[in-house]
C-alpha positions as CSV (number, residue, x, y, z in Angstrom):
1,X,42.5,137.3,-117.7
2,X,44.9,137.3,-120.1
3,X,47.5,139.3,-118.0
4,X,46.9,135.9,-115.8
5,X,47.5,133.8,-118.0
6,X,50.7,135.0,-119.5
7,X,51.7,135.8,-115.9
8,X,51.0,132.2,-114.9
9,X,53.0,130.9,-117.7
10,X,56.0,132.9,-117.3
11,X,55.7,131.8,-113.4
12,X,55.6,128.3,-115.2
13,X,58.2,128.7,-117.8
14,X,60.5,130.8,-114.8
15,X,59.9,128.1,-112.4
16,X,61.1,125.6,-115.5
17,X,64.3,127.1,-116.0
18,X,65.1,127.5,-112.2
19,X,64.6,123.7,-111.7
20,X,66.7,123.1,-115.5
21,X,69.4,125.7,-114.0
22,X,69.8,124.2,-110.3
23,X,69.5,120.7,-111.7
24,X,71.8,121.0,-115.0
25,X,73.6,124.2,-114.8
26,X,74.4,125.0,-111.4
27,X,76.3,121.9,-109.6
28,X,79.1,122.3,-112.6
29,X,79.3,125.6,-112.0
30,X,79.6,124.7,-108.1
31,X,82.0,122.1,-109.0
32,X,84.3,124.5,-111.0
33,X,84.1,127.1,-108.5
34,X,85.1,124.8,-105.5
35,X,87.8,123.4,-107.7
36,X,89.5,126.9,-108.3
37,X,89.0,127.8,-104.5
38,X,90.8,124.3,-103.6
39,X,93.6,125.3,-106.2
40,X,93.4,128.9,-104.7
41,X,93.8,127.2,-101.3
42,X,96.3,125.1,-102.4
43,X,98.3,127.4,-103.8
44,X,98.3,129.8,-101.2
45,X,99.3,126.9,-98.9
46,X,102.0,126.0,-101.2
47,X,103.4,129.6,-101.3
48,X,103.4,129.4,-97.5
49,X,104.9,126.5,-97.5
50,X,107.7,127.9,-100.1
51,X,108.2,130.8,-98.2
52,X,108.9,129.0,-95.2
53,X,111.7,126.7,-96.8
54,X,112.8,129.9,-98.4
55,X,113.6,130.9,-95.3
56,X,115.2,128.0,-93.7
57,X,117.1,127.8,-97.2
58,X,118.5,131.5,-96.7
59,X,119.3,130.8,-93.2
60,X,121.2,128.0,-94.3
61,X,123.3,129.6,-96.6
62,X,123.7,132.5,-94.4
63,X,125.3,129.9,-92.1
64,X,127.3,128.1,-94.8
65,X,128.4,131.6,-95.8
66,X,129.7,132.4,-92.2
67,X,131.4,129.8,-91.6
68,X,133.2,129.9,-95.6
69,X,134.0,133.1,-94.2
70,X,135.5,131.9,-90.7
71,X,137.3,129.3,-92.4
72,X,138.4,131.8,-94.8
73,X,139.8,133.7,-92.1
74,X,141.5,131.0,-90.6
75,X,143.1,129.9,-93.4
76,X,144.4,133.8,-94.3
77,X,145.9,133.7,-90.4
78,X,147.3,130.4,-90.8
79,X,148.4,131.8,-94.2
80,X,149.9,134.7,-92.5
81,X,151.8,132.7,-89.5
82,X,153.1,130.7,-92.1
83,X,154.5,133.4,-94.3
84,X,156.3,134.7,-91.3
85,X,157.5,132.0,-89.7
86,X,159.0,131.3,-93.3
87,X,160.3,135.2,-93.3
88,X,162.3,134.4,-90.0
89,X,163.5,131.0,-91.1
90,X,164.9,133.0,-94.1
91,X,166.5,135.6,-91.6
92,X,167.7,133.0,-89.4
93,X,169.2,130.7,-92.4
94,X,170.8,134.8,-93.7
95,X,172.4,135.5,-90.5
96,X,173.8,132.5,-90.1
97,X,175.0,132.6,-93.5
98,X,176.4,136.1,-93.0
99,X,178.3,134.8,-89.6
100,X,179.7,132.1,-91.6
101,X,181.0,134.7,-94.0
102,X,182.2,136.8,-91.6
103,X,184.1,133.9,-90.0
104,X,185.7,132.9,-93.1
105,X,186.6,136.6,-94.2
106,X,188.2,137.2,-91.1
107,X,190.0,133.4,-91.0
108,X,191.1,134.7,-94.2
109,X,192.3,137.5,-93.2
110,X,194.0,136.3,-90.1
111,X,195.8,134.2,-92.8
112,X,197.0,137.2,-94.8
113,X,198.3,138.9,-92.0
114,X,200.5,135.9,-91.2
115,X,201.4,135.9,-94.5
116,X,202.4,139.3,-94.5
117,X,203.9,139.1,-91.1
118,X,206.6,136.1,-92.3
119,X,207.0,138.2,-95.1
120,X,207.6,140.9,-93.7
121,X,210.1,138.8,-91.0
122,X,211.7,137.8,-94.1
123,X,212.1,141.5,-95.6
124,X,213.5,142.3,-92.4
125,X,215.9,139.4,-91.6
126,X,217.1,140.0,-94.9
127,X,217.7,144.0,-94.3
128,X,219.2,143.3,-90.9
129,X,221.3,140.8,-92.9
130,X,222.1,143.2,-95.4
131,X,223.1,146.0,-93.0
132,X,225.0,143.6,-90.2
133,X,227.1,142.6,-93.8
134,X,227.7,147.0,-94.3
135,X,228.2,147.2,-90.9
136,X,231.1,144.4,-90.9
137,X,232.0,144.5,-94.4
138,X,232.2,141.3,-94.8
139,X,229.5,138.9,-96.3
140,X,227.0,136.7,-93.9
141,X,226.3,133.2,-95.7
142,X,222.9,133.0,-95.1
143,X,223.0,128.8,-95.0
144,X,226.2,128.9,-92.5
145,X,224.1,131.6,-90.5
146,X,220.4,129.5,-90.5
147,X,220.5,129.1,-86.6
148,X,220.8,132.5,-86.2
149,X,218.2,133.6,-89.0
150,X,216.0,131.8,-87.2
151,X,216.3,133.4,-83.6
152,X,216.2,136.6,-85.5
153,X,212.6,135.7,-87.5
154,X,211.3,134.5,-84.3
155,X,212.8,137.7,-82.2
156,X,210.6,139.9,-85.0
């Protein structure tokens, strides 16, 4: 009966500690684990919830970054028109610069061919002068003979 006995009070003593466990020990335990599975839960929702703005975050800057880029590449056209239309300005401005040139070295030398054409009237009144006088032997007054100078200048 011993064997019983003992059996029966370790039955006792078991039963004890079962009750002790499941009335002291077990509901923290419970309460801890269902703590750490609502943190689990939340974090996990969390992280989904992360990811998603994640996303919507990258697709947002995916859009800002296209259109930095199209407005990048407008400006660099614009840029570009605007460099050329400047470039033709400047050819424009240069060829009318060069015509004015041209006009003015060629008035000029317009003038220095009438120059040299009086002169050269001069030079040869002055030689047909000079030979009329061999030719007579006698001297021409050049002041007496102005009216005739003149027809000659106007003849050459």
């Amino acid at each position: 009966m011993s064997i019983n006995a003992t059996l029966i009070a370790q039955m006792i003593v078991f039963l004890i500690l079962v009750w002790f466990t499941m009335k002291f020990v077990w509901p923290p335990i419970v309460k801890a684990l269902d703590e750490r599975a609502q943190k689990v839960a939340e974090g996990l929702s969390a992280a989904d919830k992360a990811k998603s703005e994640l996303a919507i975050a990258k697709k947002r800057v995916d859009e800002q970054l296209a259109a930095a880029r199209d407005d990048a590449g407008k400006r660099l056209a614009d840029a570009e028109r605007l460099a050329q239309s400047m470039v033709e300005e400047a050819k424009g401005r240069a060829a009318a610069e060069a015509a004015k040139i041209i006009a003015a070295a060629k008035a000029e030398a317009e003038q220095e061919a009438a120059k040299a054409r009086e002169v050269l009237r001069e030079d040869v009144a002055a030689l047909a002068v000079k030979g009329a006088e061999q030719i007579l032997r006698r001297e021409i007054n050049p002041s007496v003979h102005a009216e005739l100078l003149g027809r000659l200048k106007a003849e050459l």
